[in-house]
MISE-366196 format. One line per 10 residues: number of its first residue (from 0); for each residue z, y, x of N, C-alpha, C. Coordinates in nm, 3 decimals, padded with zeros to 5 digits. Example, Ala and Ser with C-alpha at 12.3 -4.5 7.8 and 13.67 -1.06 7.14 Angstrom:
% residues 2
0	00.780/-00.569/01.319/00.780/-00.450/01.230/00.780/-00.330/01.320 ~ 00.708/-00.225/01.285/00.714/-00.106/01.367/00.787/00.003/01.290
This chain:
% residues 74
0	-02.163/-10.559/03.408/-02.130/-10.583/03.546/-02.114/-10.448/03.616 ~ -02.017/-10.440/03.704/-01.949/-10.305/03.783/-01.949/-10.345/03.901 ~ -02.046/-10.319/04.044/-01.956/-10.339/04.150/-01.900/-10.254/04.193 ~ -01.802/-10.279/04.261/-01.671/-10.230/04.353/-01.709/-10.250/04.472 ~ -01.717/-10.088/04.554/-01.743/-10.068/04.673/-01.624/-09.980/04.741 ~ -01.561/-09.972/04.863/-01.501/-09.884/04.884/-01.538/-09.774/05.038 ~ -01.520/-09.685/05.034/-01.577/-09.579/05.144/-01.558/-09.627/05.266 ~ -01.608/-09.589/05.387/-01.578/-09.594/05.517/-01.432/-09.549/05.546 ~ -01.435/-09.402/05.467/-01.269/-09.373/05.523/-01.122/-09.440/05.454 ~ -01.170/-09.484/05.319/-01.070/-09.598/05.264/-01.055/-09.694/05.325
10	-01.187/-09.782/05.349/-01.143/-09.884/05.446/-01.035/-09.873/05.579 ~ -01.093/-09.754/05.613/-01.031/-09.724/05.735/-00.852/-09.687/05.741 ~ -00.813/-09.620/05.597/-00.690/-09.598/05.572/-00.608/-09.693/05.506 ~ -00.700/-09.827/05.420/-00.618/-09.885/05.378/-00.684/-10.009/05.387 ~ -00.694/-10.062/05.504/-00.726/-10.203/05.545/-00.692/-10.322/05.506 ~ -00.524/-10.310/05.570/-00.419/-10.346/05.552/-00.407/-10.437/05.394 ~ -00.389/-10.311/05.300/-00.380/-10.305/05.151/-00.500/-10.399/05.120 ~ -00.619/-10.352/05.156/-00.731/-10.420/05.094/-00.745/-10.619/05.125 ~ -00.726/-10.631/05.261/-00.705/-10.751/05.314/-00.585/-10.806/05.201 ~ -00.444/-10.800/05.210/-00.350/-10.842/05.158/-00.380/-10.846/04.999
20	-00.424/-10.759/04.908/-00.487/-10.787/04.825/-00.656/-10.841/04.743 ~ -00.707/-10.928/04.809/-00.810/-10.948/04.812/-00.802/-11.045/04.718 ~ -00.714/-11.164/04.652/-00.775/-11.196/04.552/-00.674/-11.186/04.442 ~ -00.646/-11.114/04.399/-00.585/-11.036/04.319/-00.692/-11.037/04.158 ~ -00.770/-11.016/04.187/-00.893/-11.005/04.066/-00.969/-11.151/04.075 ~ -01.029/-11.159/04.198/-01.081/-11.253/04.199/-01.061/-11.424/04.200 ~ -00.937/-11.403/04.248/-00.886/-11.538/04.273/-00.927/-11.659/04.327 ~ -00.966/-11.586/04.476/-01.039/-11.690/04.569/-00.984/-11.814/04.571 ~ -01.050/-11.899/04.639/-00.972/-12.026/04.691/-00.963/-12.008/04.845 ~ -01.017/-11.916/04.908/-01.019/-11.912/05.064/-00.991/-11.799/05.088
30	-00.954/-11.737/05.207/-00.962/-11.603/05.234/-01.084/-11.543/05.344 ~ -01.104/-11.412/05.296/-01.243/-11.428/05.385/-01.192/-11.257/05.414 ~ -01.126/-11.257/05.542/-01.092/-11.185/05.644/-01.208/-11.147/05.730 ~ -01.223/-11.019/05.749/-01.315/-10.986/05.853/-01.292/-10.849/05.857 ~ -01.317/-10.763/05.999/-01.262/-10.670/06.056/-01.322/-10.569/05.973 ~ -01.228/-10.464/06.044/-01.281/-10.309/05.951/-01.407/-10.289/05.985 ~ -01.479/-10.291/06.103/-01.647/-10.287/06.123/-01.712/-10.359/06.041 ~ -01.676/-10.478/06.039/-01.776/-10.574/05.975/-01.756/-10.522/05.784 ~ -01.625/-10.510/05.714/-01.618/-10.469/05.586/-01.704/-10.353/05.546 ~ -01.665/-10.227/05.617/-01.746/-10.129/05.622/-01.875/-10.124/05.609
40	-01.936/-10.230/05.735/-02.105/-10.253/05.687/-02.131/-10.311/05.561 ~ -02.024/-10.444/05.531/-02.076/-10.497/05.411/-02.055/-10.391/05.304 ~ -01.988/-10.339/05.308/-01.924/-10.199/05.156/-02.107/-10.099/05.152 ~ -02.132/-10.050/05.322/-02.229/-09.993/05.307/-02.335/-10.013/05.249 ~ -02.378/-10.149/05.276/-02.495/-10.235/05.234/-02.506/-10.272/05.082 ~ -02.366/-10.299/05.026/-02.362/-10.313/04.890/-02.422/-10.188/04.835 ~ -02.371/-10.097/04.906/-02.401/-09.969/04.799/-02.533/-09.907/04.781 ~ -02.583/-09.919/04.939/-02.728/-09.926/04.937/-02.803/-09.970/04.804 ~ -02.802/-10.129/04.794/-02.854/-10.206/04.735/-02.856/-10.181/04.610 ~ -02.707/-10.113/04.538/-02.687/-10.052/04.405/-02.790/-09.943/04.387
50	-02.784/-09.853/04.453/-02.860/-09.773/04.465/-02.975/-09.780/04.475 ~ -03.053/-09.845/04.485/-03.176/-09.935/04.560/-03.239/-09.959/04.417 ~ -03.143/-10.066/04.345/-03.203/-10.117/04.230/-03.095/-10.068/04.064 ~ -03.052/-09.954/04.107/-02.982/-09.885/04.004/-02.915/-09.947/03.936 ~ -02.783/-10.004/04.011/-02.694/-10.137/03.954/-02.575/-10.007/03.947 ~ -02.493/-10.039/03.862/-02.373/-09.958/03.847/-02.256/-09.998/03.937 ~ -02.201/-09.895/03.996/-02.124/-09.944/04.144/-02.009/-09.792/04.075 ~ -01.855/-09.842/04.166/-01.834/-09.708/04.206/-01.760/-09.753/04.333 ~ -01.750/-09.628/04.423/-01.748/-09.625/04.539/-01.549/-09.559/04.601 ~ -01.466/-09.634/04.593/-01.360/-09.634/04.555/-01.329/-09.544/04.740
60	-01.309/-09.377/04.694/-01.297/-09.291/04.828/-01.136/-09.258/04.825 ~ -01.069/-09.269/04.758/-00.934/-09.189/04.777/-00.818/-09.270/04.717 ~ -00.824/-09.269/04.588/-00.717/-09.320/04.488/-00.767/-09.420/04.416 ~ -00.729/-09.593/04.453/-00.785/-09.687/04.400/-00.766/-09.750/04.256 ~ -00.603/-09.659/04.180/-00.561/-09.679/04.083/-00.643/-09.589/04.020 ~ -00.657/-09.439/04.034/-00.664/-09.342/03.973/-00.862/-09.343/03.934 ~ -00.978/-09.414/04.050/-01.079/-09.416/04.026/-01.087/-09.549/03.892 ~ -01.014/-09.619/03.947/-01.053/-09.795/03.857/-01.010/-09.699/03.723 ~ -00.917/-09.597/03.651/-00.892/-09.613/03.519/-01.010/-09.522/03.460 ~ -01.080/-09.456/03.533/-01.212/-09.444/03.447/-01.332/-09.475/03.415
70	-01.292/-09.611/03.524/-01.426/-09.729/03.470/-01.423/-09.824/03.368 ~ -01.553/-09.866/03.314/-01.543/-09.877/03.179/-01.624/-10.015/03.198 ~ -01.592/-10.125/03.175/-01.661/-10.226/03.222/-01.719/-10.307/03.087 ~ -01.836/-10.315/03.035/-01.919/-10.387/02.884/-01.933/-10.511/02.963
């Protein structure tokens, strides 16, 4: 298990992107829209929590293609 977190300033630059692709991997049945404040806290809090209990996370700051190809998911 890998979570996927992304930065304050990603969120902030690619909102847009992130919203419009949201179930792309996951393949919701609903969409669960909520503002750049509110994502941000939840992104923060996830990461906390990784950190917290030493869960493997990465924290997606710049290039979302270029971080995902050196994760390695067992």
């Amino acid at each position: 298990m890998l979570f996927l977190t992304f930065s304050k300033q990603y969120i902030l630059k690619h909102y847009h992107t992130i919203w419009h692709k949201e179930n792309v991997i996951e393949k919701r049945k609903e969409s669960y829209k909520v503002n750049k404040e509110q994502l941000i806290k939840e992104h923060s809090a996830l990461k906390e929590q990784c950190q917290k209990y030493k869960l493997p996370f990465i924290e997606i700051q710049e290039n979302y293609e270029k971080q995902m190809q050196g994760a390695v998911v067992v």
